[in-house]
N, C-alpha and C positions, 0 to 999 in steps of 0.2 A: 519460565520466560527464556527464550530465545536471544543471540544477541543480537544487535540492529540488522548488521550487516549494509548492502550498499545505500547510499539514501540518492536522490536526487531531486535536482529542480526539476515544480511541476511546468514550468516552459521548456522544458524538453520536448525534441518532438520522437513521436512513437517510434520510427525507427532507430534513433540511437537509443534510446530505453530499452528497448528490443534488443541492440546490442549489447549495453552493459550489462544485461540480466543474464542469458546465455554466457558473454566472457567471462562475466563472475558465477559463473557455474551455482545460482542461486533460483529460489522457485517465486520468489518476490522481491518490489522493490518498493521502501516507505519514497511519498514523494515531500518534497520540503516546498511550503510559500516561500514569498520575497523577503520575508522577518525570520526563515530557518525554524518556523514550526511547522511541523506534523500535518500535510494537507490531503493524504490519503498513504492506499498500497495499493498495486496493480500485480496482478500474478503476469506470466509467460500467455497464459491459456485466454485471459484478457487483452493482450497487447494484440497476440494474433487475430485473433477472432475481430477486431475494429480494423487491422490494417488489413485484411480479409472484404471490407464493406466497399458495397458501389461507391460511398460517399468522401471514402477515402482520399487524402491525401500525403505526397512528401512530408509536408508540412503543417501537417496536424499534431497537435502537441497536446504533450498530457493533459492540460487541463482541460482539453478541448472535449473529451472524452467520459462516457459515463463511469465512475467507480465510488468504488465505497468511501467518501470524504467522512464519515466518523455518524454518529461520536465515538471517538476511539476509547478503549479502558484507563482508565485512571489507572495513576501510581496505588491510592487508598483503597480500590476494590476488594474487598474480598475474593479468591480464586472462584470459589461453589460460586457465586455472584457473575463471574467473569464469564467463567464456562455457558452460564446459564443463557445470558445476556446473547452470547456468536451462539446458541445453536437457535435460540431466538429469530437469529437476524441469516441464520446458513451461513454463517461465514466461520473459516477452518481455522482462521488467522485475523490474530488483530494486531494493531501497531498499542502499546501502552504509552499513555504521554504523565507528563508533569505536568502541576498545577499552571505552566504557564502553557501548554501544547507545545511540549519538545522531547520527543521520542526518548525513549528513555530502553524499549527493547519489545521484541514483538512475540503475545502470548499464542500458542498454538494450542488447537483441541489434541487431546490424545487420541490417538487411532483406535 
């Protein structure tokens, strides 16, 4: 497990997520609800690819947007479990939460 690194509000909108993801020299970012749990991750490769669409706007905000909202891995997982689960689901990277959904660090497949 990973350590969080940046989180942000899912009311952000795509371009400054786009920017804090690039300044923080980072390949994702976990997004936080209004109560500070865990409401998804958006990679770089995600952010571009919608700000890239006809339907685009300034003003379109993370939550506006399709991504991986969970279920994200439990604290209690088993790893073999963990692993199994993201290659399941194609995804490289997961956010791990606590029993209440508050990011606690984000598991990554090995290469």
């Amino acid at each position: 497990m990973c350590a969080l690194g940046p989180q942000v509000d899912d009311h952000m909108t795509v371009d400054v997520a786009l920017s804090v993801l690039i300044g923080a020299r980072v390949p994702h970012l976990l997004l936080r609800d209004d109560d500070g749990r865990c409401a998804g991750l958006v990679t770089r490769a995600q952010l571009a690819a919608h700000r890239g669409g006809s339907w685009y706007s300034d003003r379109t905000r993370l939550r506006d947007i399709p991504l991986d909202r969970g279920p994200f891995t439990s604290s209690a997982t088993v790893l073999g479990e963990a692993e199994d689960a993201m290659r399941v689901r194609t995804q490289d990277v997961s956010p791990v939460v606590d029993e209440h959904g508050y990011a606690l660090g984000v598991l990554s497949l090995p290469l």
